[in-house]
C-alpha positions in Angstrom: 24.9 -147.4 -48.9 23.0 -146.1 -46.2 24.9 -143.2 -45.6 24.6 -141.0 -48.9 20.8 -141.2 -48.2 21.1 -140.3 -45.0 23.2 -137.4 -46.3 20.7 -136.3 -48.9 18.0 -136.4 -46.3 19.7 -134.3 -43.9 19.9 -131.6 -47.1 16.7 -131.5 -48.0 15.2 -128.7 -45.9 17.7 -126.8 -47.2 17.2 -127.0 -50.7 14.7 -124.2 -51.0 17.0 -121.6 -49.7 19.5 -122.2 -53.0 16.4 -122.5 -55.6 14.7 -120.0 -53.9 15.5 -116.2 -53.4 14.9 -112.7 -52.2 16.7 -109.9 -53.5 17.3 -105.7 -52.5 20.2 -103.4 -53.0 23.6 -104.8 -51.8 24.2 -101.0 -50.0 22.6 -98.1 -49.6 23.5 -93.9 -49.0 21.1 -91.7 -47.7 21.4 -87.9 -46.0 21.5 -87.9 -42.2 17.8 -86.9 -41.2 15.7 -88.2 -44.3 14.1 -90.9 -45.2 14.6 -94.1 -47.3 13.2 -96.6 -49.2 13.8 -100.8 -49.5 12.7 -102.6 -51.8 12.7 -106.5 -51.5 11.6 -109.0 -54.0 10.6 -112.5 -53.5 9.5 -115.0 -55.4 6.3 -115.5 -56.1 5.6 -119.4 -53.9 6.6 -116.7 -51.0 3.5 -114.4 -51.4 1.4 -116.2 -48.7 4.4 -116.3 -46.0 5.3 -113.9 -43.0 8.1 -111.4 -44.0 10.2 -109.4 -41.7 13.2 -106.5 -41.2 15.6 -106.6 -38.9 19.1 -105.4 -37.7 22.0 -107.7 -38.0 23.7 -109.6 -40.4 22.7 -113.0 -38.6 19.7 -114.6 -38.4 20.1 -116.1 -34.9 20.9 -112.3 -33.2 19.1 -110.3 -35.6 17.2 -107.3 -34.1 13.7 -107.2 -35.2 12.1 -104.1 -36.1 8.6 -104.7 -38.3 6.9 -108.1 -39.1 3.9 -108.3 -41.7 1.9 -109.9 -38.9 2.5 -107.0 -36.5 -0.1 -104.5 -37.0 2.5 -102.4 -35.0 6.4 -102.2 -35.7 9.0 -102.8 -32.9 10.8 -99.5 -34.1 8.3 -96.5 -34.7 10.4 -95.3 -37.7 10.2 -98.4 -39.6 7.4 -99.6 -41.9 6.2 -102.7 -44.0 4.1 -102.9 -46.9 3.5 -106.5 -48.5 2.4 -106.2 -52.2 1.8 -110.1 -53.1 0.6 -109.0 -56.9 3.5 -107.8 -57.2 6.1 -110.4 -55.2 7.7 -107.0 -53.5 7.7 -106.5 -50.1 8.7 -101.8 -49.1 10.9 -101.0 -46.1 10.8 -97.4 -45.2 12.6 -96.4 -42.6 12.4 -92.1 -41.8 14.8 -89.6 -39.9 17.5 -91.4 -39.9 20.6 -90.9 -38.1 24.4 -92.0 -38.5 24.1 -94.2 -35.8 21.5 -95.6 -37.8 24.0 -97.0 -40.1 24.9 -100.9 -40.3 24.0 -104.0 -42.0 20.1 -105.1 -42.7 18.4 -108.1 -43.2 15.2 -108.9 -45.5 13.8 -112.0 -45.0 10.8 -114.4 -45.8 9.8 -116.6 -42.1 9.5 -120.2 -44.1 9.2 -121.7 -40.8 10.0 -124.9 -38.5 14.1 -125.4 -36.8 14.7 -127.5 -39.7 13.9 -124.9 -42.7 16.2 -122.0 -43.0 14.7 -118.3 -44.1 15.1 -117.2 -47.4 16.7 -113.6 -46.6 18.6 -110.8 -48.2 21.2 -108.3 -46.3 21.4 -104.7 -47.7 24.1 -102.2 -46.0 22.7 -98.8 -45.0 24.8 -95.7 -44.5 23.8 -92.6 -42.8 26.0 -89.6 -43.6 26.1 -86.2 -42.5 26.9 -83.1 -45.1 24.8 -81.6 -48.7 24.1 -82.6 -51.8 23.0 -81.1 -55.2 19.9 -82.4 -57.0 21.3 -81.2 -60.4 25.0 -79.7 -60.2 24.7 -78.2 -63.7 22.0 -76.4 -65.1 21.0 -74.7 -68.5 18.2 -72.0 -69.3 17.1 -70.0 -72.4 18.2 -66.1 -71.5 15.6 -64.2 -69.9 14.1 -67.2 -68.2 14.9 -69.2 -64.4 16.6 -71.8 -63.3 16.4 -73.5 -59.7 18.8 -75.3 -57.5 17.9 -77.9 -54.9 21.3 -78.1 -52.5 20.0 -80.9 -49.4 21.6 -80.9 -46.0 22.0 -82.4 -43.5 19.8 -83.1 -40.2 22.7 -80.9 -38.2 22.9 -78.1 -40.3 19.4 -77.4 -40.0 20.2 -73.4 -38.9 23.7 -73.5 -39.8 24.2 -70.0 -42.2 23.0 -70.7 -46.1 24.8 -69.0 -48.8 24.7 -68.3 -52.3 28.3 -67.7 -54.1 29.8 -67.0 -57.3 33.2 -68.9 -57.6 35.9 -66.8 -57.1 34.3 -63.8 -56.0 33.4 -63.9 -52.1 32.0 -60.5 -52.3 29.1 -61.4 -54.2 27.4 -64.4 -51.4 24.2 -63.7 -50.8 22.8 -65.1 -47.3 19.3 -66.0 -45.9 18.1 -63.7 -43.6 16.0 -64.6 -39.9 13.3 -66.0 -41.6 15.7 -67.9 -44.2 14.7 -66.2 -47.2 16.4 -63.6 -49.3 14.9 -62.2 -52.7 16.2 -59.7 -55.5 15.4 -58.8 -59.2 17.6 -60.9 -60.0 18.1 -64.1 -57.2 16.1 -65.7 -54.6 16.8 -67.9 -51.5 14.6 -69.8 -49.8 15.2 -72.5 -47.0 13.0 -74.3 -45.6 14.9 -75.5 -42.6 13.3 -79.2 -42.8 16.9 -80.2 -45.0 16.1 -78.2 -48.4 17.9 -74.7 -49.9 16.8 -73.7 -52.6 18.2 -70.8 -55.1 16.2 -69.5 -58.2 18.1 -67.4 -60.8 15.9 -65.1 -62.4 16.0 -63.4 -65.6 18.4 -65.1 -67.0 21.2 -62.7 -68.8 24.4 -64.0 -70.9 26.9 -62.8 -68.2 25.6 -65.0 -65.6 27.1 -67.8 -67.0 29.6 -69.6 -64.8 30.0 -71.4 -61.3 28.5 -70.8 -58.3 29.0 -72.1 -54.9 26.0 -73.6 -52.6 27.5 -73.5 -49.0 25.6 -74.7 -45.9 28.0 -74.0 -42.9 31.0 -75.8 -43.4 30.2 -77.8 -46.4 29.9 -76.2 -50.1 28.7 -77.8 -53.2 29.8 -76.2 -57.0 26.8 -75.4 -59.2 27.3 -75.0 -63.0 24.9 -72.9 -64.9 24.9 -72.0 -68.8 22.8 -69.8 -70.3 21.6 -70.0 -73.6 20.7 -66.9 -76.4 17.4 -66.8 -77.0 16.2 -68.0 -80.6 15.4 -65.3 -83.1 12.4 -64.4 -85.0 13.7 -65.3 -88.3 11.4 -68.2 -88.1 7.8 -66.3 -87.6 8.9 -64.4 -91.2 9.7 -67.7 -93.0 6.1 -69.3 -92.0 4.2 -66.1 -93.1 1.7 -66.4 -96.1 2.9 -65.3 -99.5 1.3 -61.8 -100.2 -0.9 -61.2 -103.3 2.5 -60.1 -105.2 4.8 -62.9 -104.4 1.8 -65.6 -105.4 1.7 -63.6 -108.8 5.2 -65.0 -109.6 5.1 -68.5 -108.6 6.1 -70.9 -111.6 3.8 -73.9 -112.4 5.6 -77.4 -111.1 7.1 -79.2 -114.2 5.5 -81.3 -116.4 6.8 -84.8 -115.8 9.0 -86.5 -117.8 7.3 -88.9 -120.5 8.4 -91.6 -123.1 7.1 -89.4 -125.6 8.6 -86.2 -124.5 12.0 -88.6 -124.5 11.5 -89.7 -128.0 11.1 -86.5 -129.4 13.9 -85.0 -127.4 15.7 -88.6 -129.2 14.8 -87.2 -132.7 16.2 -83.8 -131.8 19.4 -84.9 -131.1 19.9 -87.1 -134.1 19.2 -84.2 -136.7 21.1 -82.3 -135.2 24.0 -84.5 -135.3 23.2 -84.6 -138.8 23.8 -81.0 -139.4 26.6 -80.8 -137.8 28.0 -84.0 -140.2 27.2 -82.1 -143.1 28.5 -78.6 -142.1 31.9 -80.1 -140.9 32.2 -81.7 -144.2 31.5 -79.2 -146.3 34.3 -76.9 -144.5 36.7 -80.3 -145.2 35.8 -79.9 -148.8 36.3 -76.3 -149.5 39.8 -76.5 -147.6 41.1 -79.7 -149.7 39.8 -77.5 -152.8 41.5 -74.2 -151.9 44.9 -76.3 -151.0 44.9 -77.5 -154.6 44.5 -74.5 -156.4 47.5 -73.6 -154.3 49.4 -76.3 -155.3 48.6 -76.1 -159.1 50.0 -72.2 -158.9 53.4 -72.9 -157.0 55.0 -74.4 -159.8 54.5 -71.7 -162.4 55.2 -69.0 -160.6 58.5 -70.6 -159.8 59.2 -70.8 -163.3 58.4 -67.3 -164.1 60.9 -66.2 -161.4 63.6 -68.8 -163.0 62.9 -67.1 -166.6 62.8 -62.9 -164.7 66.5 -63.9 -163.5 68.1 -65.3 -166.9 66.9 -62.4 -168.1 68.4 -60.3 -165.7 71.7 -62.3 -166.3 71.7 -61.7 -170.1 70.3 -58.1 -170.2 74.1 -57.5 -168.2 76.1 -59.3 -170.9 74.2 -58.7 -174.4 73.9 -54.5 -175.5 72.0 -55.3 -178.3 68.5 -55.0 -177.4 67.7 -57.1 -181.1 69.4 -60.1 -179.1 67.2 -60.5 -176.3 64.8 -63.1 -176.9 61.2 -63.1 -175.7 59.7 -66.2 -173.7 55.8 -66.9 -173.9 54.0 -68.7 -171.6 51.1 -71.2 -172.7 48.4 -70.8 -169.6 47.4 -74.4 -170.9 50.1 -76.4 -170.9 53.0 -74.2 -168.5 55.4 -74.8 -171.2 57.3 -72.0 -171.8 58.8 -71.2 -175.8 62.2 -69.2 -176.5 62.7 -66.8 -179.4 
C-alpha cells in the first residue's frame, strides 16, 4: 500500500508540465540575411516567472541566448520582450545566416531540480535564394503595378534583371548605382535584400509573364492588365434636361377595392352582351335552316311533275291531251287535269 503513494508523490512535481503549456510555431523559413519573429505563448499563472531562448532541443545542453532577467542577451542578435497582459512572450532574432539554422527552445524557468520547465521547441531554417512578395499581379490600363522579388544575404551585388518570358532580348538590368528607369519600367535595388520593378503606364499588350532574376536564381511574375471602364456611366447619372422632364408619366394610381369592384361590374356586363349577341346569331341560323327545309320538298316535286311532262309531251301529239298541274302554295298538293 505504501508504494502507489510513494509513486504518486514522486509525480507530482511533474504534473504542471502536462496541465500546463507554452506554445510557438512547430518550424519556421526565413531568407538568409533577414530577420524573424517568435512568438510564444504561455499561460497566464506563468506571467510572473523568468522566460528564456535557447539553442538545442534539450533542456540539460541547451545553449542560452536571452533571459528576461538579463538586461543584456548572450547573443547580440537575439531579443526578448515579455508582454504579461498579454501571456506572449517575442523572440526576434536578425541577420540570420544558414548556419543559423537548427532546433529552438522556448521555455518558462519554473524552478527547483524537482520541477521541470514548461518549454516549447520551434525548428528554424535559414535558406539562401529569392522570393516574390506577390507572384501575380493585376492593374487597370494606364496605371502601375510594383514587384517586390527579396534575395538573399549573398546575392547582395549579384546582377538584377528584369525579363519577359521567352524573349531574352527584352531584360532590362540595373546599372552601377542599381537603378534603371524608362517611360515605361523602372528598377530599383536597394542592395540591403530588396528589387523592386514598377510597370508604368499600363497598356493591354503588356500582359503576360515576366522573369525576376537575381544571379542565378529567377522567380516568374504574372501580370494582367485590365481595360479601363468606360464613361457610359457619367451619361446615365446626368440630370434629365428641361425636355426629357416634360415627358415623364405620373406613377400609377394604386390599385383599390373600389377600382376592383368596378373593374368586377365591367366584366360581368360584358359577359352579358356577349350572351345575348351569340344567341341571337343561334336564332337567326335555326330560323334560316328552316325556311330551307320547308322549300326542299316542293321544289322536288316541281322537278318530279317538269319530267312527266317531258315524258308525255314525247308520246302524246295532241297538244288538247296534255293536262295542266296547279300547285296550291297552301297546302303543296298538286291537282291533275
Amino acid at each position: 500500500m505504501l508504494w502507489p503513494f510513494l509513486l504518486a508523490l514522486s509525480l507530482l512535481p511533474w504534473i504542471p508540465a502536462f496541465l500546463c503549456r507554452v506554445t510557438t510555431d512547430a518550424e519556421l523559413a526565413v531568407m538568409e540575411g533577414r530577420s524573424l519573429t517568435i512568438p510564444c505563448h504561455y499561460d497566464p499563472q506563468y506571467a510572473g516567472y523568468v522566460k528564456y531562448w535557447c539553442r538545442g532541443k534539450m533542456r540539460e545542453f541547451c545553449t542560452s541566448l536571452a533571459r528576461t532577467d538579463l538586461a543584456t542577451p548572450a547573443v547580440k542578435k537575439v531579443s526578448l520582450f515579455d508582454d504579461p497582459v498579454q501571456q506572449l512572450l517575442t523572440v526576434t532574432m536578425g541577420d540570420l545566416k544558414e548556419a543559423d539554422s537548427g532546433w529552438y527552445m522556448c521555455g518558462v524557468e519554473v524552478g527547483g531540480g524537482w520541477t521541470p520547465d514548461v518549454v516549447a521547441y520551434t525548428y528554424i531554417k535559414v535558406v539562401h535564394g529569392m522570393s516574390v512578395v506577390n507572384s501575380r499581379l493585376s492593374g487597370e490600363e494606364g496605371s502601375s503595378v510594383t514587384v517586390e522579388c527579396h534575395y538573399s544575404e549573398r546575392y547582395r551585388d549579384s546582377e538584377k534583371k528584369w525579363c519577359r518570358s521567352g524573349d531574352w532580348r527584352t531584360c532590362l538590368l540595373t546599372g552601377a548605382d542599381g537603378s534603371y528607369e524608362d517611360p515605361s519600367v523602372a528598377l530599383s535595388d536597394d542592395r540591403s535584400w530588396t528589387f523592386t520593378i514598377t510597370l508604368k503606364e499600363l497598356r493591354m499588350r503588356d500582359s503576360g509573364w515576366y522573369w525576376c532574376s537575381v544571379g542565378a536564381q529567377q522567380m516568374l511574375v504574372q501580370v494582367l492588365v485590365t481595360p479601363r471602364p468606360t464613361t457610359t456611366a457619367a451619361t446615365e447619372t446626368s440630370p434629365p434636361t428641361p425636355s426629357q422632364s416634360a415627358v415623364l408619366l405620373p406613377p400609377p394610381e394604386p390599385i383599390t377595392e373600389q377600382s376592383r369592384s368596378s373593374h368586377r361590374h365591367i366584366l360581368e356586363a360584358l359577359l352579358v352582351c356577349a350572351s345575348i349577341v351569340v344567341l341571337v346569331g343561334l336564332a337567326l341560323l335555326a330560323r334560316k335552316l328552316w325556311r330551307r327545309h320547308r322549300r326542299d320538298p316542293v321544289q322536288g316535286q316541281l322537278n318530279w311533275i317538269k319530267a312527266r311532262h317531258n315524258e308525255f309531251s314525247g308520246e302524246v301529239s295532241d297538244p288538247q291531251s296534255t293536262g295542266v298541274a296547279f300547285l296550291n302554295a297552301d297546302t303543296q298538293d298538286v291537282h291533275m287535269y
